[in-house]
C-alpha positions in Angstrom: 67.9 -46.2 -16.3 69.7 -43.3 -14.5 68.2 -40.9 -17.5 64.8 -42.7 -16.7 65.3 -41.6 -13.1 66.6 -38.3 -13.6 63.9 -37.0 -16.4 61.2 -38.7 -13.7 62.8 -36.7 -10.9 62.3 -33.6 -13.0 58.3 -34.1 -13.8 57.6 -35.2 -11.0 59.1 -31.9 -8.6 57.5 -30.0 -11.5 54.5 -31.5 -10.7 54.3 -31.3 -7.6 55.0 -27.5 -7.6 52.8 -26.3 -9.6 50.4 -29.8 -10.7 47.4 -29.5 -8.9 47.4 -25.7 -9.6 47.3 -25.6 -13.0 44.9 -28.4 -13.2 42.6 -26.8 -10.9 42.7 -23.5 -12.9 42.1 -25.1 -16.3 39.4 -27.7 -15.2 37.7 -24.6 -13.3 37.5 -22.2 -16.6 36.9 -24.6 -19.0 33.8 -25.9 -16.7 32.6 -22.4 -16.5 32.8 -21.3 -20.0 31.2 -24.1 -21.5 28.5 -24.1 -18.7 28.1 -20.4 -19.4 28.3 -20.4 -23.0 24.5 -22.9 -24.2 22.6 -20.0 -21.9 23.8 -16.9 -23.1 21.1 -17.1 -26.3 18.1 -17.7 -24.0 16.8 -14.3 -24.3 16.8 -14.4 -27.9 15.0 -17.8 -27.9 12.5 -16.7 -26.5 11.7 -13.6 -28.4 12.0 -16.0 -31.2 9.6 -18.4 -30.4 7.2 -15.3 -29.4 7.6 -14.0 -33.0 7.2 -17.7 -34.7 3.7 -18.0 -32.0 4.7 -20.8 -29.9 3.7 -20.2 -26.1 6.6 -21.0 -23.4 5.9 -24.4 -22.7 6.2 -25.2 -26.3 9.4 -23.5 -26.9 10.8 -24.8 -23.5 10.4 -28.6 -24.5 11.0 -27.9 -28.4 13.3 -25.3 -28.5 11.2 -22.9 -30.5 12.5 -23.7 -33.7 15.5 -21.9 -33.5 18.3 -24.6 -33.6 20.4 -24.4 -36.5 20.4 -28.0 -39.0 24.4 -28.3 -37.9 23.8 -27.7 -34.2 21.0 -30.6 -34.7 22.7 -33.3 -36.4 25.6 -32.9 -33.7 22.9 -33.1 -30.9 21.8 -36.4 -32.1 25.0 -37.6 -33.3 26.1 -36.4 -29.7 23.0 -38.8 -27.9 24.5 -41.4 -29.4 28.0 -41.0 -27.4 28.4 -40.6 -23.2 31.5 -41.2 -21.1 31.3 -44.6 -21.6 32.7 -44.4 -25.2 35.2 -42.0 -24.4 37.0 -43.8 -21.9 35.7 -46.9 -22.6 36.0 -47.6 -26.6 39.9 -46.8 -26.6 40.5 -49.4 -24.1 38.3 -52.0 -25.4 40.5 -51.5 -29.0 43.7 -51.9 -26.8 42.8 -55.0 -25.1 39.9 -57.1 -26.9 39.9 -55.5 -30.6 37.7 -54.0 -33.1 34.8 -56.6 -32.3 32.3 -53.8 -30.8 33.6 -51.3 -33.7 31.2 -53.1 -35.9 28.4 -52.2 -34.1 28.5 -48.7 -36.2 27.1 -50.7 -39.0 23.6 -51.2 -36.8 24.3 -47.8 -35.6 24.1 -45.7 -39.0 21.2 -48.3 -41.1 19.3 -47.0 -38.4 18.9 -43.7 -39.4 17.4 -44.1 -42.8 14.7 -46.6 -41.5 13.8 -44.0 -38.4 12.9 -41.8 -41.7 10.8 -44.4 -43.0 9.1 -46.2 -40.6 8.4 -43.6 -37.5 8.8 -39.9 -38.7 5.7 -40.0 -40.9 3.9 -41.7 -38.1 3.9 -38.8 -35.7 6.1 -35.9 -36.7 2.4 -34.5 -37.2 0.8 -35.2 -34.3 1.8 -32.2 -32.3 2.4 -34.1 -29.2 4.6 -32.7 -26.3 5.2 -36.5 -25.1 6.2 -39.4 -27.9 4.5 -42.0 -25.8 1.4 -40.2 -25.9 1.0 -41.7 -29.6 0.7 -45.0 -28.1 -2.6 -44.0 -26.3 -3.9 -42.4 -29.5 -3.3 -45.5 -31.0 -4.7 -47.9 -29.0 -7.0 -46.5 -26.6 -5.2 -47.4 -23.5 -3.4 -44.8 -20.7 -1.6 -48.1 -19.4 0.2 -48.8 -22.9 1.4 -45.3 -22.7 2.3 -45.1 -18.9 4.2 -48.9 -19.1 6.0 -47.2 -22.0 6.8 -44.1 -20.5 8.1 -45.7 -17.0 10.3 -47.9 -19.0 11.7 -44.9 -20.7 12.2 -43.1 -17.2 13.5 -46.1 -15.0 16.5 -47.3 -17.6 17.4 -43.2 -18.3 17.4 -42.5 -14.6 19.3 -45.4 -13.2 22.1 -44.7 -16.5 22.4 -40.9 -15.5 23.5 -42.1 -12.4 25.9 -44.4 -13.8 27.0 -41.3 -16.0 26.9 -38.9 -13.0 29.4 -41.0 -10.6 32.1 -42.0 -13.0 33.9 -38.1 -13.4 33.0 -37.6 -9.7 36.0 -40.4 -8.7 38.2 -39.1 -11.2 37.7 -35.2 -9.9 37.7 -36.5 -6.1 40.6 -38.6 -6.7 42.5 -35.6 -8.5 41.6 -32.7 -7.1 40.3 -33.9 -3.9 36.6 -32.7 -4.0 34.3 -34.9 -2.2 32.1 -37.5 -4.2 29.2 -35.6 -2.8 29.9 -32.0 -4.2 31.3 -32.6 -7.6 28.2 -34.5 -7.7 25.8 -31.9 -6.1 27.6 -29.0 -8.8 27.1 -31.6 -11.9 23.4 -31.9 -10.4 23.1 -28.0 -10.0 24.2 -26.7 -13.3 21.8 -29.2 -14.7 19.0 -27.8 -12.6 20.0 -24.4 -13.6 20.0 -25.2 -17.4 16.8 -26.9 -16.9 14.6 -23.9 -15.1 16.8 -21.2 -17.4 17.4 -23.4 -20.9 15.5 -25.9 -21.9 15.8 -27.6 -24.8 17.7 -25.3 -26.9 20.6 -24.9 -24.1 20.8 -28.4 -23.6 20.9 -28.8 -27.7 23.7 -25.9 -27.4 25.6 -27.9 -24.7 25.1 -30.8 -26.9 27.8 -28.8 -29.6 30.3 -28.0 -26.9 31.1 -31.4 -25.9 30.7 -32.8 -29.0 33.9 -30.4 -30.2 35.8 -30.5 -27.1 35.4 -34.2 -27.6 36.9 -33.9 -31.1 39.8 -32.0 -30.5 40.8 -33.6 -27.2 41.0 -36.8 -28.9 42.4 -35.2 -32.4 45.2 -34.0 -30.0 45.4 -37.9 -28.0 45.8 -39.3 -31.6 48.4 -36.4 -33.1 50.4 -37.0 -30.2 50.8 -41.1 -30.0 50.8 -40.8 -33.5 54.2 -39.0 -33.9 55.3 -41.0 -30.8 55.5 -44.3 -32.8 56.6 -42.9 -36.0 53.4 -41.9 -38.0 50.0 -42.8 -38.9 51.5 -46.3 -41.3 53.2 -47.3 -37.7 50.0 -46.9 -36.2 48.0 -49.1 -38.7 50.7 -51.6 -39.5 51.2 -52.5 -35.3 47.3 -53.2 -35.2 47.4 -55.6 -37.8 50.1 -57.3 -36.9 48.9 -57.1 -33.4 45.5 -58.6 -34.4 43.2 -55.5 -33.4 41.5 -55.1 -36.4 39.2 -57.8 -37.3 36.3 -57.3 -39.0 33.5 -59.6 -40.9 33.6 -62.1 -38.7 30.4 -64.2 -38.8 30.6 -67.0 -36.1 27.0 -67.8 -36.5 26.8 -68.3 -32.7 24.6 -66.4 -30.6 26.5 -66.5 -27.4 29.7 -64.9 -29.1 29.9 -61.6 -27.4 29.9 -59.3 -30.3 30.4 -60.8 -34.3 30.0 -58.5 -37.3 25.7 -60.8 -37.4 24.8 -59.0 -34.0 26.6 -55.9 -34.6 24.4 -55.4 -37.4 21.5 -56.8 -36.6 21.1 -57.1 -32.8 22.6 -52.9 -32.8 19.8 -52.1 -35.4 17.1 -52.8 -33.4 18.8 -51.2 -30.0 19.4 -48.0 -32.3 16.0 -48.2 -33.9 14.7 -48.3 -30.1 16.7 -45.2 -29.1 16.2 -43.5 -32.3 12.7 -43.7 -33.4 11.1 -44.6 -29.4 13.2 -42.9 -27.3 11.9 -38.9 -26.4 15.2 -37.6 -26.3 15.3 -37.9 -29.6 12.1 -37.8 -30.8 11.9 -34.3 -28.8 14.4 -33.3 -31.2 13.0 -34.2 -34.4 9.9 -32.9 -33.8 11.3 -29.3 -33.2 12.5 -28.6 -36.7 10.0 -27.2 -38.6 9.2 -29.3 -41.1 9.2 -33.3 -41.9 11.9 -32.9 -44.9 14.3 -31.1 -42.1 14.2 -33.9 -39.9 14.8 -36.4 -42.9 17.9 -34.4 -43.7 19.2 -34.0 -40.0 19.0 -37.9 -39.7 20.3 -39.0 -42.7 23.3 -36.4 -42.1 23.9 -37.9 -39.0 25.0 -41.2 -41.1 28.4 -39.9 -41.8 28.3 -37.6 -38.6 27.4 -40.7 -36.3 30.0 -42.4 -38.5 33.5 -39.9 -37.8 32.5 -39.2 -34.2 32.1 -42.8 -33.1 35.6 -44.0 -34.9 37.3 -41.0 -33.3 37.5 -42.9 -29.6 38.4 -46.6 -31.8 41.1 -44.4 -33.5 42.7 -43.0 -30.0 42.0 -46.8 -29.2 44.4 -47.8 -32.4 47.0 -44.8 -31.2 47.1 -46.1 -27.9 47.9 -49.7 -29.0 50.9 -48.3 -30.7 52.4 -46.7 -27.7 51.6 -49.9 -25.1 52.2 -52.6 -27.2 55.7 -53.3 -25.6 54.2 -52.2 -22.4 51.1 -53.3 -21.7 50.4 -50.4 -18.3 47.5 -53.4 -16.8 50.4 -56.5 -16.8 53.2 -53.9 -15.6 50.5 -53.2 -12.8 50.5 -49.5 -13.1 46.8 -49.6 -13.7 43.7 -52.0 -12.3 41.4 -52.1 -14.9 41.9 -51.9 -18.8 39.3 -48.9 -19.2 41.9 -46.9 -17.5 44.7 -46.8 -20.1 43.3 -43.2 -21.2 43.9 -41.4 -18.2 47.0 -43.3 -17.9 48.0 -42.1 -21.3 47.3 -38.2 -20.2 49.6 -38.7 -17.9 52.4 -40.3 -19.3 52.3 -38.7 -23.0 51.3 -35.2 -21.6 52.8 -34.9 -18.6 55.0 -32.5 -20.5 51.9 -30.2 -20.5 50.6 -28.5 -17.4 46.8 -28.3 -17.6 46.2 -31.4 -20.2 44.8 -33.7 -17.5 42.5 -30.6 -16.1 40.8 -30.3 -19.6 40.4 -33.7 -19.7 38.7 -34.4 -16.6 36.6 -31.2 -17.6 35.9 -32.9 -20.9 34.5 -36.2 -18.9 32.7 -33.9 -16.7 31.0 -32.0 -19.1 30.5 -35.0 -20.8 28.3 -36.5 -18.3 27.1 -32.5 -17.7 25.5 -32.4 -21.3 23.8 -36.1 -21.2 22.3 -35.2 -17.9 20.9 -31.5 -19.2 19.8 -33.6 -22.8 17.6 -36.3 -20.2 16.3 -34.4 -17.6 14.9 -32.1 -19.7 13.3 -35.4 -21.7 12.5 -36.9 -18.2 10.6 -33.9 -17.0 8.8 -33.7 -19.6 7.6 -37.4 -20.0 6.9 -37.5 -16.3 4.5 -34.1 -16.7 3.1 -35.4 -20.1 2.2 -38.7 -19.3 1.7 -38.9 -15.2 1.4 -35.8 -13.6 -0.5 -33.4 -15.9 -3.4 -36.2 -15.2 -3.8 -35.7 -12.1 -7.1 -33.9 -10.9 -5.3 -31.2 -8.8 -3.4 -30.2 -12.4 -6.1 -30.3 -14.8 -6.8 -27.0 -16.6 -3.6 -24.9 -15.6 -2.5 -22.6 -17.5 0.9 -23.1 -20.1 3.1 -21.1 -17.9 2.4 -22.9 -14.8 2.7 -26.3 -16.8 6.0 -25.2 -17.8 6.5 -24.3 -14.1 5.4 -27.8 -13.0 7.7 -29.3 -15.8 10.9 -27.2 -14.5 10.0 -28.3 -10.6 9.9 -31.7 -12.1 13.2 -31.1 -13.7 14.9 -30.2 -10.3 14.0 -33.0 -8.4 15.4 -35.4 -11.0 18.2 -33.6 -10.7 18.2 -34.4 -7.4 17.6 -38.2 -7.5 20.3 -38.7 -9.8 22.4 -36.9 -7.7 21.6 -39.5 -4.8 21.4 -43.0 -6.9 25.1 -41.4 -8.1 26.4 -41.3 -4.7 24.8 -45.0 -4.2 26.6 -46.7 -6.9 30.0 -46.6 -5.4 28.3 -47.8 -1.8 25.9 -50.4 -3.5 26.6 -53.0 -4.9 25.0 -54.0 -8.6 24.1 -50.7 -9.6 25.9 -50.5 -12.6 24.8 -54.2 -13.5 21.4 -53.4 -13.0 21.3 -49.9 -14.6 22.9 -52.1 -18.0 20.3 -54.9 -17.4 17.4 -52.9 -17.6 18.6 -51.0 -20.7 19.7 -54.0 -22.1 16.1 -56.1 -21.4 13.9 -52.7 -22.4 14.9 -51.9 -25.7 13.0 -54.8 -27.5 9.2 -53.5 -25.8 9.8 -50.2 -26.6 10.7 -51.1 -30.1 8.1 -54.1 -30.2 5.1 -51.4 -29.4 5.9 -48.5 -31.4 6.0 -51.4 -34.9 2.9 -52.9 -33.4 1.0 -49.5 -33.5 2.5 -48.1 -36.9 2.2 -51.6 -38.5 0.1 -53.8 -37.3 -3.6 -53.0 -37.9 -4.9 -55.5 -36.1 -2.8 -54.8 -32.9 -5.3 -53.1 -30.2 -4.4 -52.0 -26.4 -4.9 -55.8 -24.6 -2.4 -56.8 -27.3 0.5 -53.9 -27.0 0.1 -54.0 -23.2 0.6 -58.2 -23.3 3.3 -57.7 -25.9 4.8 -55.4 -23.5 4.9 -57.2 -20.3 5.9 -60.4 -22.6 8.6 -59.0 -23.7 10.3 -57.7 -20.4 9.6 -60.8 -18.8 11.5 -62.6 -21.3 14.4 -60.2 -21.5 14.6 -59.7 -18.2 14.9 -63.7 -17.4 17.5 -64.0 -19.9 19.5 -61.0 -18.4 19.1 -62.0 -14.7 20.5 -65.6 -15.7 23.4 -64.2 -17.4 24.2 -62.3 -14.9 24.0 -64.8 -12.6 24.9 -68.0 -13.9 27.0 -67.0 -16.8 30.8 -65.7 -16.9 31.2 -62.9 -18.6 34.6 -62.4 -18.6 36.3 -61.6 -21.8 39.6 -63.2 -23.2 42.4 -60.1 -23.2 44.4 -59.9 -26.4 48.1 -60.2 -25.6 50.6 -57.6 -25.2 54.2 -57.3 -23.7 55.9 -55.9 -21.0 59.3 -56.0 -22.5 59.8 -52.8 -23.6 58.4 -51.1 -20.2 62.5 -50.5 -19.3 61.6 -47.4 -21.7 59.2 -45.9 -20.5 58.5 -42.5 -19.7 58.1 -40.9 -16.9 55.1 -43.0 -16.1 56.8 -44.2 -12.8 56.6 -41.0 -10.9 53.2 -39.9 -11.8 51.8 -38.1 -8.9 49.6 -40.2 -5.9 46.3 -38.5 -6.9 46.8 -39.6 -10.4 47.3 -43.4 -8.7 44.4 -43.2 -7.0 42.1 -42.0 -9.8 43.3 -45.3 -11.6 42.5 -47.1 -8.0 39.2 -45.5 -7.2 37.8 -46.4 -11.1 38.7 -49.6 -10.9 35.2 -50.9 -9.5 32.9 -49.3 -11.7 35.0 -49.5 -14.8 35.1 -53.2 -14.3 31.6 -53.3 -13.5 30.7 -51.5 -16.7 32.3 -54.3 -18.4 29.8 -56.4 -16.7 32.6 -59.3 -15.7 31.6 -60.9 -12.6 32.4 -64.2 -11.1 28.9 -66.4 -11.5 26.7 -68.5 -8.7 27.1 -72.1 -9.7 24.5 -73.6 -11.5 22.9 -76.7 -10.9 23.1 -79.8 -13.1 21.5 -81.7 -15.6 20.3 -81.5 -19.1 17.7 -78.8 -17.9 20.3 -76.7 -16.4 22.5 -77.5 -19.5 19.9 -76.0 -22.0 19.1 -73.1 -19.9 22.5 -71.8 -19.3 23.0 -72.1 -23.3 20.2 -69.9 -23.7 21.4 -67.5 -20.3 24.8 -67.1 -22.6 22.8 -65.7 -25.2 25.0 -62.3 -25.9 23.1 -59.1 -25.0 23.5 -58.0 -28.4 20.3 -60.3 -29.0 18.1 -58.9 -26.1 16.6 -56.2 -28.4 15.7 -58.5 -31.1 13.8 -61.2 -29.3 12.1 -59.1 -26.9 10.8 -57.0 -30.4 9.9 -60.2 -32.0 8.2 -61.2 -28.5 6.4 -58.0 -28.7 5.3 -58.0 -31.9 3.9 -61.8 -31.9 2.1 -61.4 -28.9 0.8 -58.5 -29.6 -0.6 -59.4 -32.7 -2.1 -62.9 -31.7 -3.6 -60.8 -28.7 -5.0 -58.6 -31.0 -6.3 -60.7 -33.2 -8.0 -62.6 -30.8 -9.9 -60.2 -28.9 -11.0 -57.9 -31.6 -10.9 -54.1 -31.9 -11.4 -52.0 -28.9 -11.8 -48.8 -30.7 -11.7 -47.8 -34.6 -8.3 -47.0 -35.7 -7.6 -44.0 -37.3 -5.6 -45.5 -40.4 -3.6 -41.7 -39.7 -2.0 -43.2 -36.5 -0.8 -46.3 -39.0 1.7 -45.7 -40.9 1.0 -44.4 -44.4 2.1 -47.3 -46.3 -0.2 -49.9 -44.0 -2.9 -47.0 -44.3 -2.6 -47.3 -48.0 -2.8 -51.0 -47.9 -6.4 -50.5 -45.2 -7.9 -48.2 -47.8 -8.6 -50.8 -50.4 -11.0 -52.9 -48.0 -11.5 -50.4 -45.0 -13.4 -47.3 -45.1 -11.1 -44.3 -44.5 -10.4 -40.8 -43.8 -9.1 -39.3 -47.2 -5.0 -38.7 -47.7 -5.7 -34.9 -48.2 -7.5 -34.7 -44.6 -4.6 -33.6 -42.3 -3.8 -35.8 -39.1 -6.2 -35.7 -36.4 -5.1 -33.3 -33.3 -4.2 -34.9 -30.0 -7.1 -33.1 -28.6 -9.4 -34.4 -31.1 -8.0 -37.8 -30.6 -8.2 -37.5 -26.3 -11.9 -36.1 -27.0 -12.5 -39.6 -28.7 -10.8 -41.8 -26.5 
């Protein structure tokens, strides 16, 4: 004990002298060089783009072809990861297992199907806006604009979410204000929206994605040789019962089971992947169809390493805290804040490790805001504003203009609903709700209009709204009737007489754990529940509420799809389909009965399409 004392006594007089300094001084260069670094290009770009004929709008929202296949396939592997995973997938391995692990099954089967099913639906099409191939389809603005505010509503309110969470680790820390880290998160983002575009925020994308691999290569190296070596590591996880996998409970209320990490993540991925514009903005800038096959079927194995890296620091960690657990000796509130914990105590030996890793989280929220708003922007131009009367016939440049102003003041509202989630109450529920009760529509009316013939706009739209409805009530009584709260794995506390200096870490580092606490434990959606009426009613309905939110995306799909189709069916075509929109197996299929445009004819221009509608 008196060596405990006297090695804390040291750290922590060294870190007070010259802490804060050299945290400040790392977080501040690493923030500036890797904001600096996705914008130096732009000039280039767009000489590029000149040479290869695309005007500035185009090259703004597509990136003018010039993004290398690597810088690509770690863009989209990248979408696929936020803050959430890096602080949050460690901790759930630490403290409830390898349950949500499984979920990369869903995760990677969705990239071969994206190449099948939607890529040689509209990878031709030429359109600025993916939801604009819904009003092609079926003839109706509303399908598109319910689609496109879907889109918009669940990105905006889970930027916000993304936003807050480094601003109390950087006001806790370093003392800035919630509002300013904010505001300079929300300013570089404008600034790489009006200057970047696409291919900075693509760049950006590559940063994070390697600062996120090395930061955890070196979390992993270090609690590795801490225990004894990598057979340590894997032998105290088994024995510890972390890793379990194949475990089919056939019951859809179990939280996560290897059946709905498979199925119920395939259709959430195929919604992201294949309907979401953030992506689809991505494939549609390479320059031909067999590029974007490659990128996404590359992204199997890519999507694969970078999504195990935070379930292996998760694995590392275990072997450090399993004799003492940091939540049941009380030197943290909340189990997602064992990372930061761990910089502290493993690293404390290192002046500057916990600045790059707060720079890490903030750039991490820095490049999924850049990716959206440029995706927002654009949406909202595409499919609201650019309708307008007072916008009609403008020029490129000033579209691109408009699209950049648009940009900004997204910027801006995510700015202010970040500073609202740590005063209101429910934010982060609600921002997970709506993703959660969304994904099956999208999904639902992107199959209905590549697969389903008979499918017209009354259908997709009553699909649609059928779907949200049903999600929606399923998510609202879960979250009110239905505890959430997950059973903790055990650890032990008996070998905390060891520990390092983990006991004199300094205040600010005490708070940060503090100050996360609420919206770390809101991101794990536990909550204590209203109590629900009885009866044999009630007792049905809160078996279906318990339904896990892995499922959400595969009813509301299948509620889209039926309703949809029955609609469809029995109101008759509103328009001729172009068996082009369809996709080219079903148009294969409509050629033996239907009169059709020849497969040499190439696919018919937006503007051709909007002339007809």
């Amino acid at each position: 004990m008196q060596a405990f004392r006297g090695l804390g006594y040291v750290i922590t007089n060294s870190m007070q002298a010259g802490w804060l300094a050299w945290e400040c001084v790392v977080f501040a260069l690493f923030v500036c060089l890797s904001s600096c670094a996705p914008l130096w290009r732009r000039k280039r770009d767009a000489a590029a783009a000149a040479a290869a004929g695309d005007d500035a709008k185009r090259a703004y929202i597509f990136a003018g072809g010039g993004v290398s296949t690597l810088a690509m396939i770690l863009s989209v592997a990248r979408g696929t990861l936020g803050v959430r995973s890096f602080l949050g997938f460690p901790s759930e391995l630490v403290y409830f297992g390898s349950a949500v692990w499984e979920t990369l099954y869903g995760m990677v089967l969705a990239f071969p199907l994206v190449c099948w099913l939607f890529i040689p639906v509209y990878y031709r099409l030429n359109t600025n806006s993916v939801y604009e191939y819904l009003q092609m389809r079926f003839g109706s603005r509303w399908v598109r604009r319910l689609a496109a505010g879907t889109f918009l509503l669940r990105q905006t309110l889970n930027l916000a979410v993304t936003v807050y969470t480094p601003t109390v680790a950087l006001h806790a820390v370093l003392g800035l204000p919630h509002w300013a880290s904010a505001a300079a998160l929300s300013a570089v983002a404008a600034v790489f929206n009006v200057l970047g575009g696409l291919a900075a925020a693509i760049r950006a994308d590559v940063i994070q994605t390697l600062t996120m691999v090395l930061v955890s290569a070196a979390f992993i190296a270090q609690a590795t040789v801490s225990v004894g070596g990598p057979a340590r590591v894997l032998s105290d996880n088994m024995e510890g019962g972390r890793l379990r996998f194949f475990r089919f409970t056939g019951d859809m209320t179990t939280r996560v089971d290897t059946a709905s990490a498979l199925v119920g993540q395939l259709f959430m991925s195929l919604s992201v992947y294949g309907c979401q514009q953030t992506f689809v903005q991505r494939y549609c800038s390479m320059d031909s169809e067999a590029r974007v096959r490659r990128t996404l079927l590359a992204n199997v194995p890519a999507v694969g390493v970078l999504f195990s890296l935070s379930w292996l620091v998760g694995m590392a960690l275990y072997a450090v805290y399993r004799a003492c657990d940091p939540l049941a000796a009380g030197r943290i509130a909340a189990p997602d804040e064992v990372l930061p914990y761990y910089v502290q105590d493993q690293f404390a030996f290192l002046p500057g490790m916990l600045g790059l890793f707060l720079g890490s989280l903030f750039n991490g929220a820095l490049s999924f805001l850049v990716s959206n708003v440029n995706s927002l922007s654009t949406v909202t131009w595409e499919d609201f504003v650019s309708a307008a009367p007072a916008f009609r016939g403008i020029s490129d440049s000033q579209q691109l203009t408009v699209i950049k102003i648009i940009g900004v003041v997204y910027a801006l509202v995510i700015m202010l609903l970040s500073l609202g989630v740590g005063q209101v109450g429910g934010v982060v529920e609600g921002s997970l709700l709506v993703t959660s009760a969304t994904s099956g529509a999208l999904l639902g009316v992107f199959l209905l209009a590549a697969l389903v013939p008979v499918a017209n706009g009354r259908g997709a739209l009553a699909g649609m709204l059928s779907a949200h409805a049903v999600t929606a009530w399923l998510a609202v009584g879960r979250l009110l009737y239905v505890d959430d709260a997950v059973a903790m794995l055990p650890l032990s506390v008996e070998g905390c007489g060891n520990s390092t200096a983990a006991a004199a870490l300094p205040l600010a580092v005490n708070r940060t754990l503090a100050e996360l606490a609420p919206v770390l434990r809101a991101l794990q959606t536990a909550h204590a529940p209203q109590a629900a009426p009885h009866g044999p009613l009630w007792a049905a309905l809160l078996r279906l509420y318990s339904v896990s939110y892995m499922w959400y995306a595969v009813l509301g799909t299948l509620v889209c799809v039926l309703v949809g189709a029955l609609v469809g069916a029995a109101t008759g075509a509103q328009h001729a389909v172009d068996p082009r929109l369809l996709h080219p197996l079903v148009a294969r299929l409509c050629r033996r009965t239907d009169k059709a445009p020849p497969p040499h004819e190439p696919p018919p221009s937006p503007a051709a399409l909007r002339t007809r509608l």
